[in-house]
N, CA, C and O atoms as a CHARMM CRD file, in Angstrom:
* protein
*
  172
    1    1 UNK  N      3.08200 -33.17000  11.15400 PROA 1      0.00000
    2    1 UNK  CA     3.80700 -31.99600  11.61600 PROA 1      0.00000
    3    1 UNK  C      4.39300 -31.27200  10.40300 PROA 1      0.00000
    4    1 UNK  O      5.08900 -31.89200   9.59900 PROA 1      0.00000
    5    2 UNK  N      4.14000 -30.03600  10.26600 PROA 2      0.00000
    6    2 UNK  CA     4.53700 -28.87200   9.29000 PROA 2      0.00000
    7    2 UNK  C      5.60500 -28.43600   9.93600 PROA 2      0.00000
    8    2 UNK  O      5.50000 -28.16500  11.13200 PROA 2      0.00000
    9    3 UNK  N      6.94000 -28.27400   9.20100 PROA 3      0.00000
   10    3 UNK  CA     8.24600 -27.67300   9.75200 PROA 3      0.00000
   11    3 UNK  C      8.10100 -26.45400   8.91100 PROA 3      0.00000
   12    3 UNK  O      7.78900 -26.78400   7.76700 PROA 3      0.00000
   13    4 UNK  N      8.23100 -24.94400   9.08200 PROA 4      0.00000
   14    4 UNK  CA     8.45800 -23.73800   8.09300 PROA 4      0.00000
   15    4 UNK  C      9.62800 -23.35800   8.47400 PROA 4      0.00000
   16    4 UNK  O      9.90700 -23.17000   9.65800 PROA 4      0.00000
   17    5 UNK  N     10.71300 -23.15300   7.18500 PROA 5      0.00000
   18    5 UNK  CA    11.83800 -22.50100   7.23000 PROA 5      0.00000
   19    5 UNK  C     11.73400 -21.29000   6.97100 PROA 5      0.00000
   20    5 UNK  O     11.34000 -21.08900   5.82300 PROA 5      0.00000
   21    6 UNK  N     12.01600 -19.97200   7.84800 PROA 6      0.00000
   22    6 UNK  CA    12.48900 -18.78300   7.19000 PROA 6      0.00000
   23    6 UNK  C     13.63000 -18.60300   6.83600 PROA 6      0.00000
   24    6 UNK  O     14.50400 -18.86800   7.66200 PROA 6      0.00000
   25    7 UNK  N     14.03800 -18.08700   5.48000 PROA 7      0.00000
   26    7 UNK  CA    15.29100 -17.95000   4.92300 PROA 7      0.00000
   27    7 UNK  C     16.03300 -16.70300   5.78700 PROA 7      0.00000
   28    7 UNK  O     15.44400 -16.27300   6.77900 PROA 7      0.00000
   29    8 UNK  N     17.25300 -16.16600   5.41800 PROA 8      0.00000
   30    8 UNK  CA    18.13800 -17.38100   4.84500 PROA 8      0.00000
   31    8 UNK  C     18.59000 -18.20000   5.20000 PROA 8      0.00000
   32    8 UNK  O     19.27700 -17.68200   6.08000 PROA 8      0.00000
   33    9 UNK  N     18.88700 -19.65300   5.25900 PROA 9      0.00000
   34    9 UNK  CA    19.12800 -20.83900   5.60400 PROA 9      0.00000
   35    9 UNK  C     20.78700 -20.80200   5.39400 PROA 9      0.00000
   36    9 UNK  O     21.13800 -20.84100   4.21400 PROA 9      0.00000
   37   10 UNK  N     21.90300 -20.72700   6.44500 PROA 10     0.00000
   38   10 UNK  CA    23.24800 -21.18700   5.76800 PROA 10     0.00000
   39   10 UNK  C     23.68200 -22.56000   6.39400 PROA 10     0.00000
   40   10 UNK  O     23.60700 -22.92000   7.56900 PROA 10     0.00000
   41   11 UNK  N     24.13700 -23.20300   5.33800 PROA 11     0.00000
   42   11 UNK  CA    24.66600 -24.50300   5.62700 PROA 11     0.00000
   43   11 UNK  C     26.49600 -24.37900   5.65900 PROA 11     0.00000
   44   11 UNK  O     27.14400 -23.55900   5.00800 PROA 11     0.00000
   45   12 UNK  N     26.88500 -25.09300   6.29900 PROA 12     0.00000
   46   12 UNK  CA    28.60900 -25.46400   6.79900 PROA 12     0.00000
   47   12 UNK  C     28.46400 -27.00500   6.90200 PROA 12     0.00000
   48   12 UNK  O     27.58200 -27.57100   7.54900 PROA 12     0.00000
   49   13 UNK  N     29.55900 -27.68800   6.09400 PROA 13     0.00000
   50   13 UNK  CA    30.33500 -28.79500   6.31100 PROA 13     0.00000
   51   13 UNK  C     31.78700 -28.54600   6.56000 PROA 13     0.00000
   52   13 UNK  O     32.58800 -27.81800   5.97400 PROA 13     0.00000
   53   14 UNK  N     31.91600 -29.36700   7.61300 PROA 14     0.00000
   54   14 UNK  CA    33.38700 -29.25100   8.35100 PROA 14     0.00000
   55   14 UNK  C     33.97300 -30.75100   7.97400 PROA 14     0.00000
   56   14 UNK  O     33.43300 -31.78700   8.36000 PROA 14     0.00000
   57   15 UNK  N     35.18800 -30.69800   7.14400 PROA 15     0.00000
   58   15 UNK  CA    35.86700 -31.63500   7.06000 PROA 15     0.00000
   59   15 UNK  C     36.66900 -32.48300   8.70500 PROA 15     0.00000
   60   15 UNK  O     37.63600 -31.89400   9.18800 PROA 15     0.00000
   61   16 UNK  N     36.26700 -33.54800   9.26700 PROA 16     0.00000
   62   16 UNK  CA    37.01400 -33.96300  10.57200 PROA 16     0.00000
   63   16 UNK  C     38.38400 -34.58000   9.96100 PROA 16     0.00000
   64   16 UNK  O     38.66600 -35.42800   9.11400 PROA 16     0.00000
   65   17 UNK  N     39.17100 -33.60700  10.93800 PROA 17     0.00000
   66   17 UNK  CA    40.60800 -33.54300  11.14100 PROA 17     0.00000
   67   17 UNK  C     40.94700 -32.30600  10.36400 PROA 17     0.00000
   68   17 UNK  O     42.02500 -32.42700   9.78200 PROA 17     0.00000
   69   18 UNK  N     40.30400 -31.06100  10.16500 PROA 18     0.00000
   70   18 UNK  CA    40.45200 -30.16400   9.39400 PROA 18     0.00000
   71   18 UNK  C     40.47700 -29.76000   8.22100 PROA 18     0.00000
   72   18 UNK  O     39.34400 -29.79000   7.74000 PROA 18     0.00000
   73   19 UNK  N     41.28600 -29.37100   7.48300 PROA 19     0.00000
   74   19 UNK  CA    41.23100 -29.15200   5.64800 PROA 19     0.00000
   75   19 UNK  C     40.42600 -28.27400   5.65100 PROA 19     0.00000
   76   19 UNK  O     39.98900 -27.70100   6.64900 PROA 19     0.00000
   77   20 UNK  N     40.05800 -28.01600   4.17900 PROA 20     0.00000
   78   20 UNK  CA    39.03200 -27.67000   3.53400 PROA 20     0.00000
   79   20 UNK  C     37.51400 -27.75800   3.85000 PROA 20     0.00000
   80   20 UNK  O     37.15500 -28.91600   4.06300 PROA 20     0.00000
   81   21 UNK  N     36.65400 -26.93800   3.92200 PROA 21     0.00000
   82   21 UNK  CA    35.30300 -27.10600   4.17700 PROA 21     0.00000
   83   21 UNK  C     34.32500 -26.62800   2.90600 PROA 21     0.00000
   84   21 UNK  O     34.80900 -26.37600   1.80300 PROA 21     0.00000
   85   22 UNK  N     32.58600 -26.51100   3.24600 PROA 22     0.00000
   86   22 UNK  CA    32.22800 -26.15100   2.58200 PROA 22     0.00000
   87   22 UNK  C     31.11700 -25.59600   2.83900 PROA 22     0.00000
   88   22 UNK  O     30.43100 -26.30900   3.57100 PROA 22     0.00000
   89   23 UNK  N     30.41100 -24.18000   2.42500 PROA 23     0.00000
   90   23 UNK  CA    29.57800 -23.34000   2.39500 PROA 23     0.00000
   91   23 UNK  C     28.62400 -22.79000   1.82700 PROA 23     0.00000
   92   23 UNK  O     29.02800 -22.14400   0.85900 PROA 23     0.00000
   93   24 UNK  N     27.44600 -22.73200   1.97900 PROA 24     0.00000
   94   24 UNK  CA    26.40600 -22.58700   0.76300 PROA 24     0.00000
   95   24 UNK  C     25.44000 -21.42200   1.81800 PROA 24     0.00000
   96   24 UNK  O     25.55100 -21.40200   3.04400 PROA 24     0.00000
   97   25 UNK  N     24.63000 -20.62400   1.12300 PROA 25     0.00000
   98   25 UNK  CA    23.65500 -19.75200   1.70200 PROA 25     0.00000
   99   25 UNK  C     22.22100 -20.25300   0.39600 PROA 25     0.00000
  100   25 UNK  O     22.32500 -20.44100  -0.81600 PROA 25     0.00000
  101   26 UNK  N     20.97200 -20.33500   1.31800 PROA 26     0.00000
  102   26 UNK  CA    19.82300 -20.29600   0.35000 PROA 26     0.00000
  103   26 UNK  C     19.09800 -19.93000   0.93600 PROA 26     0.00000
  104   26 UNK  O     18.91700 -20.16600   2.13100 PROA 26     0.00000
  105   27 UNK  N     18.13600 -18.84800  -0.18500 PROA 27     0.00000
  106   27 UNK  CA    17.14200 -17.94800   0.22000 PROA 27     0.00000
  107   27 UNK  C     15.85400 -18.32200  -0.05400 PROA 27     0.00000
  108   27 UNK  O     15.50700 -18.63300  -1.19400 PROA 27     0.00000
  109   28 UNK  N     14.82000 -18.32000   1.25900 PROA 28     0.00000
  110   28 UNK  CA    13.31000 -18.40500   0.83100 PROA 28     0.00000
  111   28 UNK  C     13.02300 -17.86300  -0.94300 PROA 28     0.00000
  112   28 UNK  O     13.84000 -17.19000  -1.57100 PROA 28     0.00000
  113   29 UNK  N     11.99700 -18.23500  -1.36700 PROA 29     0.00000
  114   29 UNK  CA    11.22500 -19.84100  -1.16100 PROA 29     0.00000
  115   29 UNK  C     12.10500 -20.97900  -1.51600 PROA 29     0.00000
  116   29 UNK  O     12.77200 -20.97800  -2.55100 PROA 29     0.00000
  117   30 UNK  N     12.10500 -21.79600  -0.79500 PROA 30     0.00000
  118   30 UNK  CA    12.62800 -23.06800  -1.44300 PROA 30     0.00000
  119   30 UNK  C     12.00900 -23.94000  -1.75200 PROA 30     0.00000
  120   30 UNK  O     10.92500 -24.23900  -1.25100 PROA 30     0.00000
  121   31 UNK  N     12.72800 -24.68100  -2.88000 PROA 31     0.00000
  122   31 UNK  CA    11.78900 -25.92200  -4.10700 PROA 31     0.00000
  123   31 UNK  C     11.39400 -26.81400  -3.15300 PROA 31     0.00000
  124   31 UNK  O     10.23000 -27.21300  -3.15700 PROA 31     0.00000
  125   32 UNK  N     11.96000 -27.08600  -2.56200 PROA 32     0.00000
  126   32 UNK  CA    11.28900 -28.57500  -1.40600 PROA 32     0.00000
  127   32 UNK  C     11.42800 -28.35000  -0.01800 PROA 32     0.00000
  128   32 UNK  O     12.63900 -28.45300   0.17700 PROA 32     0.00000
  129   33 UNK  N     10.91600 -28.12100   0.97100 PROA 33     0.00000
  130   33 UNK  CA    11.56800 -28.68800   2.14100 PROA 33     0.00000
  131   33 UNK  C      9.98900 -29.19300   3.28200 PROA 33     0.00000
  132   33 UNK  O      8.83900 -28.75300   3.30100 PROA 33     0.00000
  133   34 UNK  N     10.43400 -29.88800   3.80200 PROA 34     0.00000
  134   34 UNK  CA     9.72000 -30.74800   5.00200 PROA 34     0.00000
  135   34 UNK  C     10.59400 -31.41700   5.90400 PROA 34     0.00000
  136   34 UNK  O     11.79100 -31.23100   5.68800 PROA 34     0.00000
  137   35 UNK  N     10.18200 -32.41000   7.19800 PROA 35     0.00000
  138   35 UNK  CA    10.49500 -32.96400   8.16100 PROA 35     0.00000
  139   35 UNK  C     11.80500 -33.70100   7.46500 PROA 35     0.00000
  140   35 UNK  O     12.81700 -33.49600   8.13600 PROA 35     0.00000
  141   36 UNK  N     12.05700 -34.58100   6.17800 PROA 36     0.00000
  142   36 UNK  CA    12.97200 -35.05700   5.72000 PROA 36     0.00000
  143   36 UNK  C     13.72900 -34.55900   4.74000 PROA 36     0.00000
  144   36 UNK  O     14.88900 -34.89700   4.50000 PROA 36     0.00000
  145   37 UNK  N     12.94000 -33.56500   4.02700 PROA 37     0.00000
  146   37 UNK  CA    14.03500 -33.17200   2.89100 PROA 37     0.00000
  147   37 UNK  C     14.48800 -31.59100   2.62200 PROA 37     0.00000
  148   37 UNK  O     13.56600 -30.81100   2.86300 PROA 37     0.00000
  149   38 UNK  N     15.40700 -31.12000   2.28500 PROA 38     0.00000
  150   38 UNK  CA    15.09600 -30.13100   2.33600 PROA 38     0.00000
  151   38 UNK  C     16.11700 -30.02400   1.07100 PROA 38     0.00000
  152   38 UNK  O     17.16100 -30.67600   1.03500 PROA 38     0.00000
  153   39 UNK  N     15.44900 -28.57000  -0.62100 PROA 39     0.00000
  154   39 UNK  CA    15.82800 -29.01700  -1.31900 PROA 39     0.00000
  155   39 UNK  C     15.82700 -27.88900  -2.02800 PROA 39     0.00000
  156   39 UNK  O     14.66400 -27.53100  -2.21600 PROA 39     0.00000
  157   40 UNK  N     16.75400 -27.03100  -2.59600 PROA 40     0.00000
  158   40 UNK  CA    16.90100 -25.53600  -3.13200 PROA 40     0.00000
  159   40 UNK  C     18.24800 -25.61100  -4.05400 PROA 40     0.00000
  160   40 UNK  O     18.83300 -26.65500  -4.34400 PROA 40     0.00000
  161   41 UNK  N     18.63400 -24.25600  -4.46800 PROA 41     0.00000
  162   41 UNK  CA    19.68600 -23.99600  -5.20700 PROA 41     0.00000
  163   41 UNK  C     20.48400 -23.06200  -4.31500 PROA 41     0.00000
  164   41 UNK  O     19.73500 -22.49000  -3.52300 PROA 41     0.00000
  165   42 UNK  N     21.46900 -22.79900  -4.21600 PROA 42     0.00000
  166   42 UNK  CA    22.53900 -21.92200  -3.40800 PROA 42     0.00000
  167   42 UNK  C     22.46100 -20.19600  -4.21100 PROA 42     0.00000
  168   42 UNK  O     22.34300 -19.80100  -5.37000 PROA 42     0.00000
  169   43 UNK  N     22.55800 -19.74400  -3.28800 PROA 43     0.00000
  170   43 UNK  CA    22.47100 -18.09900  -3.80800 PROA 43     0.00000
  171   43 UNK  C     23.54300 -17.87500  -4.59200 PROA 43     0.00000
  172   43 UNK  O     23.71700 -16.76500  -5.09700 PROA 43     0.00000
């Protein structure tokens, strides 16, 4: 199975119990990605 990402891809981590979080955006093409990995630089 072939997974294709169209960009842009944004990622969110949510700290549980609140705080601080964290945010990244990445734009097609990316260096790696498939069913397990997925693997770029942040815009």
């Amino acid at each position: 199975m072939r997974i294709r990402l169209a960009g842009p891809v944004a990622v969110q981590l949510h700290r549980s119990g609140g705080g601080p979080c964290f945010g990244a955006t990445f734009s097609a093409p990316f260096q790696k990605h498939d069913a397990t990995i997925f693997k770029d630089v942040a815009d």
